[in-house]
N, C-alpha and C positions, 0 to 999 in steps of 0.2 A: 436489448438489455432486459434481464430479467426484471419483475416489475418487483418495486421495495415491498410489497407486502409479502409476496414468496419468498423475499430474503428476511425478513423478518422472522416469519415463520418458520423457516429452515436452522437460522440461528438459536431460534428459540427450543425448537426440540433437540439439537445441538447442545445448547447448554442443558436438558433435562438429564440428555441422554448419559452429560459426565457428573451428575449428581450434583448440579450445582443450582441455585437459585438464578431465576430470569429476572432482571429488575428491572423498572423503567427507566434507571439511569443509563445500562445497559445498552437499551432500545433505542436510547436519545442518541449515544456516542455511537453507535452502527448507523443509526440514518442522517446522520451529519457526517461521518467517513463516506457515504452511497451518494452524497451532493458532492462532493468533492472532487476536483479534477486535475488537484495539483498533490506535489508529494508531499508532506507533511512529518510534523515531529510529534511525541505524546504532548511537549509544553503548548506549541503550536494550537492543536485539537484542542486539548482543558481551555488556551484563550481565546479562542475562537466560541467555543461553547458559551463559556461565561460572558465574553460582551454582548453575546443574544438573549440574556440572562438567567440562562440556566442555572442550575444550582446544583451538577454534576460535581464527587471532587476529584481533585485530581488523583488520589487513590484508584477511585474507581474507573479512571481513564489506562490508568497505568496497569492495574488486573485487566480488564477489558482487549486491550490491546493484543497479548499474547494468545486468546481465545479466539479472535478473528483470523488471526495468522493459522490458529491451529485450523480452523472452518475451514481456510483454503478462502475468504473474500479479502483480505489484505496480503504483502509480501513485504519485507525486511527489504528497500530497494539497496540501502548505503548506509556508512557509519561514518560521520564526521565530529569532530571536535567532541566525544563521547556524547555522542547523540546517534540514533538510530531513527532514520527515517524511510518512513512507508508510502505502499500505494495501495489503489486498489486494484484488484486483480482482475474483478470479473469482464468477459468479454474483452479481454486484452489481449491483441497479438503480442507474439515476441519484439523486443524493441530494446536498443539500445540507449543507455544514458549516457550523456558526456556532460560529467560533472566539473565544474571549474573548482580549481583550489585554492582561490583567492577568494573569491564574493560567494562561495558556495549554490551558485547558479545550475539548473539542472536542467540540459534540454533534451528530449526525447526525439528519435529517430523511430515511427515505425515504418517497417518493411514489410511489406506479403514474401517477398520472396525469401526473408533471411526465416520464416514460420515455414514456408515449403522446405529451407536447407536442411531445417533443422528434423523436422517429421521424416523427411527423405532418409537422413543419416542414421536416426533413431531406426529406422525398419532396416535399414542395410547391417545393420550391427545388434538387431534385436532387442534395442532396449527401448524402455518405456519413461520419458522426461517426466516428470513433477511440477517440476518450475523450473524457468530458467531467464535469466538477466544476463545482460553485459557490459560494464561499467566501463568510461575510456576518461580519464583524470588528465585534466591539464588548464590549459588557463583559454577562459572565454573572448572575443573579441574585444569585449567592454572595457576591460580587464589590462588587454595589451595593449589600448588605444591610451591607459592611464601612467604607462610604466614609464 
């Protein structure tokens, strides 16, 4: 894992570099997304922040957000019930979500071998991947044991 101060830092000239002001509410919502292990929503993040007592608003959670995504340390994982939720990217194999559609439960599958499929396939056909996810919707155990 790259160590949070090189992500900070990286972020931070990042944001210089697109003319935009670095702030420290900025710095707070990137290093509370880098503790993070689960997938999360922007309201999510803002109440998470706030019951630690921050004093970030949620304005500047919701600018913040799209800026990370552009850095390349967060990813759009899913969109439910008009909400978009994220993860973080870095040091992350390829891996599969199987998102339930009932309790909106999201459990990850990573694989070494579906990151070899996928690099293999990528050289055989010359292209070069960005990002990539693969979502599988349906209903969780939990879920079916309720119905």
């Amino acid at each position: 894992m790259v160590l949070t101060t090189e992500i900070v830092n990286d972020f931070k000239n990042f944001i210089k570099k697109k003319g935009l002001k670095y702030t420290s509410e900025r710095e707070e919502i990137l290093k509370e997304i880098l503790k993070s292990k689960d997938h999360f929503d922007v309201d999510e993040l803002y109440m998470k922040l706030r019951k630690k007592g921050s004093k970030v608003s949620k304005a500047s959670v919701y600018r913040t957000i799209p800026l990370l995504v552009e850095a390349g340390y967060i990813q759009e994982v899913y969109k439910q019930d008009a909400r978009s939720y994220y993860e973080l990217t870095l040091d992350k194999l390829p891996h599969i979500h199987f998102i339930c559609v009932k309790c909106k439960n999201v459990d990850e599958i990573i694989d070494k071998y579906l990151a070899e499929l996928i690099q293999k396939e990528a050289k055989n056909k010359d292209y070069t991947p960005l990002t990539y996810h693969l979502e599988i919707f349906g209903i969780c155990s939990n879920c079916k044991r309720r119905v």
